[in-house]
N, C-alpha and C positions, 0 to 999 in steps of 0.2 A: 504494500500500500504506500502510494506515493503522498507525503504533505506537498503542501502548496505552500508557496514565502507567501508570508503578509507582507504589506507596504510598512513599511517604518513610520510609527507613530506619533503626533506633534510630544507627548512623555517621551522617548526615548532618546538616549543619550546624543548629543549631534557628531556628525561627523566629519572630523575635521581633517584638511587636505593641507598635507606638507607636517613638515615637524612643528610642535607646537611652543610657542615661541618663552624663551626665555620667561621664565616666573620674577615676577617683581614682588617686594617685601614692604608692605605697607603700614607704620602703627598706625594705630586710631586711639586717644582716651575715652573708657568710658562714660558715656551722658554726651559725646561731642559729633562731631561731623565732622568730615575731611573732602575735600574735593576729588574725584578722580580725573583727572585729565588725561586720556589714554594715548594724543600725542605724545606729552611732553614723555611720560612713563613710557615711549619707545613701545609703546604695543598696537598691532595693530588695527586701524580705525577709519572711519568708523564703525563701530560694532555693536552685537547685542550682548544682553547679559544672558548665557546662555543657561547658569548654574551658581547656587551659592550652598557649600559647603553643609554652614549650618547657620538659619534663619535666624537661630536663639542666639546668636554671639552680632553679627552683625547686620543691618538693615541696608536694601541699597535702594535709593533710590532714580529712577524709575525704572519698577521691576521688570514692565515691558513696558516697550515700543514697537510700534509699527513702523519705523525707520532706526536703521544702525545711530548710534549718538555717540558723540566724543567726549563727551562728559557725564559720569554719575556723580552722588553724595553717596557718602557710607556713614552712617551711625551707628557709633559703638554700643551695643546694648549691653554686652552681658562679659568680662574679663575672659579673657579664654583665645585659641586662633583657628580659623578656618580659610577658604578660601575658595577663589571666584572663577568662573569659566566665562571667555568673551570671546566671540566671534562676529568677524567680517564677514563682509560678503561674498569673499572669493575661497569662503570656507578656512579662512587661516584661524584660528585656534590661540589664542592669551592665558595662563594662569597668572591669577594675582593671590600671593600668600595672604592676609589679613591677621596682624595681631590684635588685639584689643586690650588696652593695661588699665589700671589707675590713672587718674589725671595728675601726673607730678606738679605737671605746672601749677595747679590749684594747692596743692601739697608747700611746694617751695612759694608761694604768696602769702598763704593764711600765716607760715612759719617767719618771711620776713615782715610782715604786718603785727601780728603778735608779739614777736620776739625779736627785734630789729640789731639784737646784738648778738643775735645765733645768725648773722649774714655770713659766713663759711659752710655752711651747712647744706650741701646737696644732694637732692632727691632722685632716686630714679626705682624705675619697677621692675620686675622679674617675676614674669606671671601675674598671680593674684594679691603680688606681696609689695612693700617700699621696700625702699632699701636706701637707709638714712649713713650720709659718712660727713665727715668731717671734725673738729674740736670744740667745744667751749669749754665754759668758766667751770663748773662744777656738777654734782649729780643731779641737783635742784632742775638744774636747765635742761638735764639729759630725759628727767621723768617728765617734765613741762612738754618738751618736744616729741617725745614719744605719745604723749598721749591726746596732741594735736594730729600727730598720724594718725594715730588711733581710728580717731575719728573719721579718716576719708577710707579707711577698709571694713571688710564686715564683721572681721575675727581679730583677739590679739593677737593671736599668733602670725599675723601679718606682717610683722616687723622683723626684717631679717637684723639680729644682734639683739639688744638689749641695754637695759639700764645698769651698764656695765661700770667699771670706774672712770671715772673720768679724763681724757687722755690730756697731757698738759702741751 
């Protein structure tokens, strides 16, 4: 008994002609928005979004089009990284990596807004966590500061180090 091919589906995966072009690495902070401009990102354009990773990490907008665009928004929803499928119309194929972190920059303002004499003190993330470095005056400053971070992740154990001694 012979099957018969079905037509390929507008659900099934697309397929795409030639090698698929270099992966680009994009962060996003959480709660924010980022441009995609797929010129400038060297990918090619313009095109659709053909696939995103996982919904629940980031949002892109506009999820369709009836004409290829050279521009999305991606909004960071949720900490975590996935990643994007774009194609052209001569079927050439884009992945874009997606991280999504904490907002450091929110992190390092509230810290020199607060605390304007913790200004050595730089923020950055690694996954769902900060990651606080630099010196001050004593531990008073080091528990004050930690627990400004504190506040922009969901768990304590978000804080890579601790209310260590204080480095002179």
């Amino acid at each position: 008994r012979r099957r018969s091919k079905r037509p390929a589906t507008s659900s099934a995966a697309p397929v795409c002609s030639g090698e698929i072009a270099t992966s680009v690495n994009i962060n996003v902070a959480q709660g924010k928005s980022r441009l995609l401009d797929l010129p400038q990102l060297k990918l090619p354009a313009p095109a659709w979004l053909r696939s995103v990773g996982d919904p629940d990490i980031v949002q892109l907008e506009p999820l369709t089009s009836a004409t290829p665009r050279n521009m999305f928004f991606a909004f960071g929803k949720k900490v975590g990284s996935t990643n994007l499928m774009f194609q052209n119309k001569e079927g050439r194929c884009a992945m874009v990596e997606i991280s999504v972190g904490v907002d450091t920059a929110a992190v390092q303002n509230s810290l020199l807004e607060l605390m304007p004499e913790a200004k050595n003190i730089k923020v950055s993330a690694a996954a769902d966590s900060l990651v606080l470095s630099g010196t001050v005056a004593d531990a008073t400053a080091v528990d004050r500061i930690l627990s400004i971070a504190n506040a922009f992740v969901r768990k304590n154990a978000g804080i890579a180090g601790g209310a260590g001694a204080p480095q002179e």
